[in-house]
C-alpha positions as CSV (number, residue, x, y, z in Angstrom):
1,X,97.0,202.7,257.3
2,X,97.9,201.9,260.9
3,X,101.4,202.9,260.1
4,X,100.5,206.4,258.2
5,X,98.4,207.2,261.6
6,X,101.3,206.9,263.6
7,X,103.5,209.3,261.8
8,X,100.5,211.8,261.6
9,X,100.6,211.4,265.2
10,X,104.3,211.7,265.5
11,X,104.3,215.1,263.7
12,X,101.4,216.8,265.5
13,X,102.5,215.8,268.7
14,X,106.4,217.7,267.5
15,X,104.1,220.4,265.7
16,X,102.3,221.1,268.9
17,X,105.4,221.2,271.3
18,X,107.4,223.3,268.7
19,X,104.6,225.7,267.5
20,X,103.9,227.7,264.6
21,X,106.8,230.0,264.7
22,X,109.5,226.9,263.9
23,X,110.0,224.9,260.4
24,X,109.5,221.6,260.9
25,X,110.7,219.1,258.4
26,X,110.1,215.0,258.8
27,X,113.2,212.2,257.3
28,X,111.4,209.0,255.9
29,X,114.7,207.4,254.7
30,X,114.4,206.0,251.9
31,X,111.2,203.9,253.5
32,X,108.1,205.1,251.4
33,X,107.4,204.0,248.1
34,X,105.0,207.1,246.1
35,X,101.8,206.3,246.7
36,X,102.6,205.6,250.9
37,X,104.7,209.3,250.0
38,X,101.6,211.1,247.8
39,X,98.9,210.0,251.0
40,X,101.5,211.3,253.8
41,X,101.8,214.2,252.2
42,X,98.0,214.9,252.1
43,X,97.6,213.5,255.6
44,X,100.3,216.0,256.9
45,X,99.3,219.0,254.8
46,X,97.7,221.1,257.5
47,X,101.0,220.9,259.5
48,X,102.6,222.5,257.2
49,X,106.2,220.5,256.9
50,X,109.4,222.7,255.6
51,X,109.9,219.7,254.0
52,X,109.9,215.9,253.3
53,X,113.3,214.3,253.2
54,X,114.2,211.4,251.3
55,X,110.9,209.4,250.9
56,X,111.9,207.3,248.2
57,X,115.7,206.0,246.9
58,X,117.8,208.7,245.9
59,X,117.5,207.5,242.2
60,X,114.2,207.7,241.7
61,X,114.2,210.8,239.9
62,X,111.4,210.2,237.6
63,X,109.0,209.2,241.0
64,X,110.8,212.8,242.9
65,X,109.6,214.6,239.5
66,X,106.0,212.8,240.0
67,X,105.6,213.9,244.1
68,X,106.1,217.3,243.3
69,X,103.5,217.4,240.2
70,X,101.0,215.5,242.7
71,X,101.8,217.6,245.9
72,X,102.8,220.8,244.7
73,X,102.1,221.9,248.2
74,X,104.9,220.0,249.8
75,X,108.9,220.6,249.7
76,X,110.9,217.3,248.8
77,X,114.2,216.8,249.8
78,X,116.9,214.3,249.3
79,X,120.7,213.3,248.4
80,X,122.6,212.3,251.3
81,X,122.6,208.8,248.8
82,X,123.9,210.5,246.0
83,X,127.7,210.4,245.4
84,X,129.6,213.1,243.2
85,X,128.7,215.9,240.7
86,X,127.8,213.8,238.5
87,X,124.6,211.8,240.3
88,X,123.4,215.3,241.5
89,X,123.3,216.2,237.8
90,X,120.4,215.1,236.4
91,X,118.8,215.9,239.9
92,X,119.4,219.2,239.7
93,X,118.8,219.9,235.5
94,X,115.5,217.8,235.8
95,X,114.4,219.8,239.2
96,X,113.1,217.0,240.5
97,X,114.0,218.0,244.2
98,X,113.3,221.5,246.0
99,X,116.5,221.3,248.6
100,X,119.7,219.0,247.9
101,X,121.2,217.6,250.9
102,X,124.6,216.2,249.5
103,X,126.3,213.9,252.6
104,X,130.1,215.7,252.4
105,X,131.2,212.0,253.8
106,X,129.8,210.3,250.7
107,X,129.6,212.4,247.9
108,X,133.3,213.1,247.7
109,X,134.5,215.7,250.1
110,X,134.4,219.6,250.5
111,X,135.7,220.3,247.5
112,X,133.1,218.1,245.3
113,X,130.1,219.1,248.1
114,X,131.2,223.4,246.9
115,X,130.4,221.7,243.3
116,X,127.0,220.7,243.7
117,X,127.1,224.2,245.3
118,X,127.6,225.9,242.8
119,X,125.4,223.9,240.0
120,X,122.2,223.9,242.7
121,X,122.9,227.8,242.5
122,X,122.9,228.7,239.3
123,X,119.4,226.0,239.3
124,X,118.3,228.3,242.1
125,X,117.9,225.1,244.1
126,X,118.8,225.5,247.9
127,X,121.6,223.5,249.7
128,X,120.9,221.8,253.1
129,X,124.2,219.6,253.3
130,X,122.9,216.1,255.2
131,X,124.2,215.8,258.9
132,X,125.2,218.2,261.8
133,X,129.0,217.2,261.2
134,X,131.5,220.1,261.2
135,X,132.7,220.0,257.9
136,X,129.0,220.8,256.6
137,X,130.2,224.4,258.2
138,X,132.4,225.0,256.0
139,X,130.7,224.1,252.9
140,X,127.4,226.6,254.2
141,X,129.7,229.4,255.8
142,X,131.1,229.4,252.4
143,X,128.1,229.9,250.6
144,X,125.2,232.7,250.3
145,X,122.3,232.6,252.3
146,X,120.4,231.7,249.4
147,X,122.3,228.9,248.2
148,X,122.9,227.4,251.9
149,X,120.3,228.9,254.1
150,X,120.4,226.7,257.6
151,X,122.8,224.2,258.8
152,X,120.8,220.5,259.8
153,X,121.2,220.6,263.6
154,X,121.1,217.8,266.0
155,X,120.7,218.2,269.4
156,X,123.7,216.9,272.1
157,X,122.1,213.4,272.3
158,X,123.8,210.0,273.6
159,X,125.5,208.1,271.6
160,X,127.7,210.4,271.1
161,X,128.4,211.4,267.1
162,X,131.8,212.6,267.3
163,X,130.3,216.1,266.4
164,X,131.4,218.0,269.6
165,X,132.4,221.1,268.1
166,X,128.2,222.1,267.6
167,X,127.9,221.7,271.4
C-alpha cells in the first residue's frame, strides 16, 4: 500500500505541474503483477492517464485482455518486449492492448516495425514506437496520423542517449 501511495503521489505532483491541457501517461515496466495494476488504475482514475505502459510482462496477453475488461476506463500500453510480427500477432488479433509500442531495436528493424504498422492499422490499433531514438521518426513520419499519432519524447537529460538529433 505504501508503495501504491507513492506513485499516486508521483502522478499528481506531474499532473499538477503539467495541467489539464497535456496527456500524461505513466511506464511501470514490467513491475506490477494485475491485481497491484487493477488498484493503480482505480487509485489514478481521477488523473485521467493517456495511458498505462507496460504493467505486466509483455506476454501476458490473457492478464492485458483481463485489465481492460476490469478498467475499461484506462488505456494499456505495451511491446517494447515483443520481438517480430509474429509476437505482436496474437496481441494485436486478440486486442488485448489499446497502443503498441514495438522497440525498432528489438523487434527487428524498420522494415519489421512498418509491419506491425501496418497489421495494428488495419486492427485500428494505434502505434506509439518505444523510445525517443531517431529511427522511430521514420517509422511514424511514414505512417498516418491515425496509425502513428505522437512520437515518445524525452527531454535532453544527462546521461546522454546518443539521441542528439531530437535536441
Amino acid at each position: 500500500p505504501q508503495g501504491m501511495w507513492r506513485n499516486v503521489a508521483l502522478v499528481k505532483a506531474v499532473r499538477d505541474a503539467v495541467g489539464d491541457d497535456v496527456e500524461l501517461a505513466a511506464d511501470a515496466y514490467m513491475g506490477w503483477d494485475i491485481g497491484y495494476a487493477i488498484e493503480m488504475a482505480k487509485l489514478l482514475r481521477d488523473y485521467r492517464l493517456a495511458w498505462i505502459e507496460e504493467p505486466l510482462q509483455a506476454q501476458e496477453t490473457a492478464a492485458y485482455s483481463e485489465l481492460k475488461r476490469r478498467c475499461p476506463w484506462q488505456r494499456w500500453s505495451a511491446g517494447e518486449h515483443l520481438f517480430s510480427k509474429w509476437e505482436f500477432q496474437p496481441v494485436i488479433e486478440q486486442r488485448v492492448l489499446d497502443i503498441l509500442q514495438p522497440d525498432t531495436n528489438r523487434a527487428g528493424g524498420i522494415t519489421e516495425v512498418l509491419k506491425i504498422c501496418a497489421m495494428a492499422e488495419a486492427a485500428g490499433i494505434p502505434v506509439v514506437p518505444h523510445s525517443n531514438e531517431a529511427h522511430n521518426l521514420h517509422v511514424i513520419f511514414s505512417r498516418c496520423a491515425n496509425v502513428c499519432p505522437m512520437v515518445e519524447y524525452f527531454p535532453d537529460v544527462e546521461p546522454d542517449t546518443g539521441n542528439e538529433l531530437f535536441w
